[in-house]
N, C-alpha and C positions, 0 to 999 in steps of 0.2 A: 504493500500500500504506500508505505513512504516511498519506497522508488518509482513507482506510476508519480507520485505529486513530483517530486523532486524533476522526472524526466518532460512533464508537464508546464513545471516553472522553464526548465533548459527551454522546450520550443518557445513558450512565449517571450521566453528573452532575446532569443535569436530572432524572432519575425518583427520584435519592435528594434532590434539592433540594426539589422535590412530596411526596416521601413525607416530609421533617423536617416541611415547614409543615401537613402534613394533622394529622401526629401532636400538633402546635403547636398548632393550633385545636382538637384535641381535649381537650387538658390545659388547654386557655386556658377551653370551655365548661362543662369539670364545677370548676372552681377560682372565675369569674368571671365568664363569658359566658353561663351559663344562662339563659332565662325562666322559670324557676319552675313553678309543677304549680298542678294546679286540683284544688278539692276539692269534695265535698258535703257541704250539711249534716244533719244528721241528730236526730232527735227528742232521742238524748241528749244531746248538744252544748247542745240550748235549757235542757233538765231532766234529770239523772239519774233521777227518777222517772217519768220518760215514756218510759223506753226502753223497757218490755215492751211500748207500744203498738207502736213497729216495725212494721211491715209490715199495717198491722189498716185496716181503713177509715179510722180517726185520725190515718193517720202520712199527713200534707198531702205529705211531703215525697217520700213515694212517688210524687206525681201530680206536683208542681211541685218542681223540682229546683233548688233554692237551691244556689248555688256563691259561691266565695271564693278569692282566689287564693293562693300562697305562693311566696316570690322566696328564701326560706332566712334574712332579716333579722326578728329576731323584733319588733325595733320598728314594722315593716312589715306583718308577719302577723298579727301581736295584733289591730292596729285591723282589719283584713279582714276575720278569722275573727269578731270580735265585734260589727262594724256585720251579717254575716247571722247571728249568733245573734239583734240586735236585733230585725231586719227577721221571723227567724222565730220569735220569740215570737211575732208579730201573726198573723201565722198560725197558728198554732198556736191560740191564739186565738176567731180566727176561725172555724177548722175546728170549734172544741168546740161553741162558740155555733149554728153552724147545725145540728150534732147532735143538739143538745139540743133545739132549736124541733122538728126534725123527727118526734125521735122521741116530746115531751110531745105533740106534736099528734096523734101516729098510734092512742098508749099511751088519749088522750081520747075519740078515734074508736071506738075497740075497745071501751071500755064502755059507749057510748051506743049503737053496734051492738045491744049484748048489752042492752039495756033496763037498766044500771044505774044511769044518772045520769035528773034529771028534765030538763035544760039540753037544748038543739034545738041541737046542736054544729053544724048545717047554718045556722041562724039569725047565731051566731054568727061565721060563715064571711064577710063582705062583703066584702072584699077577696081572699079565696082564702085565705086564711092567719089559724090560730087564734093570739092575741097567746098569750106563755107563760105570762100570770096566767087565761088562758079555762081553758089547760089545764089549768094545777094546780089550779083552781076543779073542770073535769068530773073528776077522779081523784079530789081528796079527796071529790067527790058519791058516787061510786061504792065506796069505802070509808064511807062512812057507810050506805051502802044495802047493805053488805055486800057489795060487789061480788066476782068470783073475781080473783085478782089470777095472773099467770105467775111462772113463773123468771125470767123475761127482765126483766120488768119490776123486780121484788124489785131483782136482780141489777145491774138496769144505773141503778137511782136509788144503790145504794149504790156502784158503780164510778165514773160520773159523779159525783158526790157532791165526792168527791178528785179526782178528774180537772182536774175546773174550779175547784176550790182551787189544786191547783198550775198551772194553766194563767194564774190570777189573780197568782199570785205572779211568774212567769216574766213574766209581760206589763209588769208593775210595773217589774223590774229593766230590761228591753229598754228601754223610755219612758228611765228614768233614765240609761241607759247611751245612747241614739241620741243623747242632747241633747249628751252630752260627746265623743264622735265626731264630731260634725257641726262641731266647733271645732277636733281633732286632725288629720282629716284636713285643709284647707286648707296647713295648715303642713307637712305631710308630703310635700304634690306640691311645693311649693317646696323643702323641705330632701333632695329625692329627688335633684336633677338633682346637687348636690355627691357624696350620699355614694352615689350611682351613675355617677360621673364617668369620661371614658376609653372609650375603642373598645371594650377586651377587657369594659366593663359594659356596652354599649347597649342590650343583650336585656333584660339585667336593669332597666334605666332603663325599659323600654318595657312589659315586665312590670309593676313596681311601680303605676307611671303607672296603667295599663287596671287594676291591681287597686283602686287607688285612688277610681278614679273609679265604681266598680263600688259600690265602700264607700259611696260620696256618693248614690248614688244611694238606695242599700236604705234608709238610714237616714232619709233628708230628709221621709219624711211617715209617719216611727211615730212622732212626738212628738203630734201635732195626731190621727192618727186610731186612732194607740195610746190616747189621752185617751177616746175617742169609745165606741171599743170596749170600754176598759176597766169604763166605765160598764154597759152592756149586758150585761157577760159576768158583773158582781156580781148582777144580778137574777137572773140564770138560775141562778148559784151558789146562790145564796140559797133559791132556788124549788125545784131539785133534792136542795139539802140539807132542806129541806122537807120535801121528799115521802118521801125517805130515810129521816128520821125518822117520818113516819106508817106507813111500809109495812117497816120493819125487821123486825119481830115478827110478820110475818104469816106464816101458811102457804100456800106458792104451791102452784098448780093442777096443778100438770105440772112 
């Protein structure tokens, strides 16, 4: 009988012993122990003026999902969150610039269809792809020949227009902001392992670390291809403020 109670008292002492350290690791993972959350980045994050693009064929970020991590240390997260706003300026970017080729190319096609430029847009074509100066050469032919111009078109020189002005500006800050990241982080994965030190921070040590190195990674070639693109993306700026300004005043077709 005494050893039934005594074996009796042994279980309940060990199931409330189990239940202190379960509740212990629990207080120890939301205070210290955490790894942190992941995040996406998103069109307004890069631009507050690009946030109505959202969800639009423009928004890169719908197709390629940029993430960043957060461990709760804002000296930690800052550089995270801003080496993928870097990284997705160049995208963003990028995205405007192929837009823009695509759609001057198609906008050129459609008037030489329609017999309003004199240019053999097919002549033009050697490589598969009209340059964006062919394009804007066959539009302004086709307004000079009185061409009928769309909604869409009106519309989307004066949308684009801004678009790739602020796509221009955002790209600029990225470039100048990946070059100053790319020197913070190194020091961070070293000053990680102190000011995440201790059993009850390992997650969060292991966290920091992988968001770290995440940082290193996005930013290490928008300085050299941010440059590249930069260049590219003023022409096409240039080109569709251009045509924005010839086709402002016009009356569209439809």
């Amino acid at each position: 009988m005494k050893t039934l109670k005594r074996t009796g008292f042994a279980v309940v002492a060990v199931c409330l012993l189990i239940t202190a350290q379960v509740l212990a690791a629990g207080k120890l993972g939301k205070l210290g122990g955490g790894s942190g959350e992941k995040k996406l980045l998103t069109l307004a994050e890069v631009e507050p003026q690009l946030a109505l693009l959202a969800g639009t064929t423009l928004d890169v970020f719908a197709k390629e999902k940029v993430e960043y991590g957060a461990v709760g240390d804002s000296k930690y997260d800052e550089v995270c969150r801003n080496s993928a706003i870097a990284y997705g300026s160049l995208k963003v970017a990028q995205t405007m610039m192929a837009d823009a080729q695509q759609n001057l190319a198609q906008y050129a096609k459609d008037h030489q269809a329609r017999g309003e430029t004199k240019r053999q847009i097919k002549e033009l074509e050697a490589d598969g792809k009209l340059t964006p100066e062919e394009s804007a050469a066959a539009i302004k032919g086709a307004k000079q020949a009185k061409g009928k111009f769309t909604k869409d078109e009106v519309a989307y020189f004066a949308k684009m227009s801004g678009n790739l002005a602020v796509a221009s500006a955002a790209l600029a800050k990225g470039i100048e902001s990946a070059g100053q990241l790319s020197q913070q982080i190194p020091n961070l994965l070293t000053s990680a392992k102190s000011d995440f030190s201790g059993p009850t921070n390992a997650l969060k040590l292991k966290a920091a670390t992988e968001n770290l190195n995440l940082a290193r990674n996005q930013v290490q070639d928008v300085p050299a291809e941010g440059k590249k693109t930069a260049t590219d993306l003023a022409k096409y700026a240039a080109i569709v403020k251009e045509l924005h300004g010839e086709t402002k005043d016009l009356t569209p077709v439809d």
